[in-house]
C-alpha positions in Angstrom: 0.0 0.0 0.0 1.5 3.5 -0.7 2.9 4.7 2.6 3.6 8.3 2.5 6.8 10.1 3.8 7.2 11.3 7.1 7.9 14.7 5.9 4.6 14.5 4.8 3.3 15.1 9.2 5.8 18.0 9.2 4.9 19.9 6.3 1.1 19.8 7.1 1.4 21.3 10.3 3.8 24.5 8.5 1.3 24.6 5.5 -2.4 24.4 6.6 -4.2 23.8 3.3 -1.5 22.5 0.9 1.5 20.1 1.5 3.7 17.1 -0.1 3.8 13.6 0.2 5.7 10.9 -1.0 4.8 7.9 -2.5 5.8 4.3 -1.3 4.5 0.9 -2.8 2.7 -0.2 -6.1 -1.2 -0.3 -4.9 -2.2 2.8 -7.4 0.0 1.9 -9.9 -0.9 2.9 -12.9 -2.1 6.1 -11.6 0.9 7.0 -8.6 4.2 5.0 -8.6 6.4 4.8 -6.1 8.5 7.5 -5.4 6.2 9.8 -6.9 5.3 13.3 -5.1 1.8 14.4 -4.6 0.8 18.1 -4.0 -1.8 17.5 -1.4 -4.7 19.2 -0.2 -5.3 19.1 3.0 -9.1 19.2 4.3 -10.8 19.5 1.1 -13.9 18.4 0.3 -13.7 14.8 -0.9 -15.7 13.4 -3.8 -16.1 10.3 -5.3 -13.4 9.1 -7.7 -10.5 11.7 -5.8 -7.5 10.2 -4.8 -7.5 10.8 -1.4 -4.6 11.1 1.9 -5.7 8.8 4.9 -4.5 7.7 7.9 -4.9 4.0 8.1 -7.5 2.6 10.1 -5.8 0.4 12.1 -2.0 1.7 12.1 -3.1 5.5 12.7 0.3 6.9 12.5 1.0 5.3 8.8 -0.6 8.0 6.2 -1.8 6.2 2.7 -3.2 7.2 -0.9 -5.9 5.5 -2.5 -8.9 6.5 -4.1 -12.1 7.2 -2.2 -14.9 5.6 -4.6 -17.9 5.9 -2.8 -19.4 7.3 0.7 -20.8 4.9 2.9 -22.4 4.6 6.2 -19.5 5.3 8.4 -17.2 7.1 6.2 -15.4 6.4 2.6 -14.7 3.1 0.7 -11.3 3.3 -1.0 -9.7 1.1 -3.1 -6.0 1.5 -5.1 -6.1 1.2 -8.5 -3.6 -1.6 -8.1 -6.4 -4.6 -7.7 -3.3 -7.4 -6.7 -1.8 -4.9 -3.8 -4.3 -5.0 -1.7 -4.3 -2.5 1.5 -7.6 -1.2 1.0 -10.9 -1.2 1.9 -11.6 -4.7 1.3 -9.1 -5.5 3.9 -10.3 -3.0 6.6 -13.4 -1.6 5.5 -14.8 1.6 5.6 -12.8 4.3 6.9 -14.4 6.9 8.9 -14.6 10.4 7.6 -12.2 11.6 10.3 -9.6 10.0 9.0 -9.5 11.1 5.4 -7.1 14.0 5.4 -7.3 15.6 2.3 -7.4 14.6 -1.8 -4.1 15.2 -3.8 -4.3 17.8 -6.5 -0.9 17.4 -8.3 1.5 14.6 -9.5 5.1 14.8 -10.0 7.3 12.0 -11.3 10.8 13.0 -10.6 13.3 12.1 -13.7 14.9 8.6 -13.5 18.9 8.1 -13.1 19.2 6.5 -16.3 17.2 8.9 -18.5 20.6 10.8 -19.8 19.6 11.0 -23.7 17.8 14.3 -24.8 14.9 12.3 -26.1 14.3 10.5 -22.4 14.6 13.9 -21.1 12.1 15.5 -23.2 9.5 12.6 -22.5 10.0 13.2 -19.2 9.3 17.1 -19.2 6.5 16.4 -20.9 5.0 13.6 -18.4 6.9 15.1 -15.4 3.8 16.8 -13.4 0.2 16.3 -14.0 -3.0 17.2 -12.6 -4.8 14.3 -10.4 -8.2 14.5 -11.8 -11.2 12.4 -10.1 -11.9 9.4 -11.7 -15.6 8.8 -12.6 -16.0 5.4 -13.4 -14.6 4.4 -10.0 -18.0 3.1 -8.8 -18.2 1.5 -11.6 -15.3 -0.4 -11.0 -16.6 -1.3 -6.8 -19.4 -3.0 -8.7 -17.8 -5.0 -11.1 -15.3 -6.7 -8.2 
């Protein structure tokens, strides 16, 4: 599950409404890969389909991403977009509003070591930092499983 830095406790408390996080683990890979940085908004208003900054239910001092795909009595039901990773809400259930920090509103993917040749470069420019929009057809997806 995509465990977020501990920088990430710091920089809240300095910025009230915006802040980073890292990215750890492969459970919203496509979307987020590890390593990636997330420009995070901190108490916004969630819908369904964001991708979302939680404490974890049962380990409450481990922060996590996932996407919150629908509200439920009790809080959010989130799942990562990564359906073999696990570490979501079909392992703990719902999680309870108080516990969804904030929705990320940014991604940035910082270059690789190995991307040396002007071409890798430019791809990575070009991919480097993108918008984290909600995805719509997340309920969609809860139903199918």
């Amino acid at each position: 599950m995509p465990e977020l830095s501990q920088e990430t406790e710091r920089e809240r408390a300095l910025l009230p409404f915006v802040g980073m996080a890292e990215v750890t683990g492969p459970s919203m890979v496509p979307t987020l890969r590890h390593g990636d940085r997330l420009v995070v908004h901190w108490g916004a208003r969630i819908v369904p389909g964001d991708i979302v900054v939680l404490r974890h239910p049962f380990q409450q001092d481990l922060l996590v991403v996932k996407r919150a795909v629908e509200r439920r009595e009790g809080g959010w039901w989130v799942l990562g977009d990564n359906a073999f990773a696990g570490g979501d809400s079909t392992d703990y259930g719902v999680v309870p509003e108080e516990l969804v920090l904030g929705k990320a509103r940014l991604r940035y993917r910082p270059p690789e070591p190995a991307q040396r040749s002007p071409l890798a470069a430019v791809r990575w420019a070009l991919s480097a930092v993108r918008p984290v929009f909600p995805d719509r057809s997340a309920s969609r997806r809860l139903r199918a499983r």
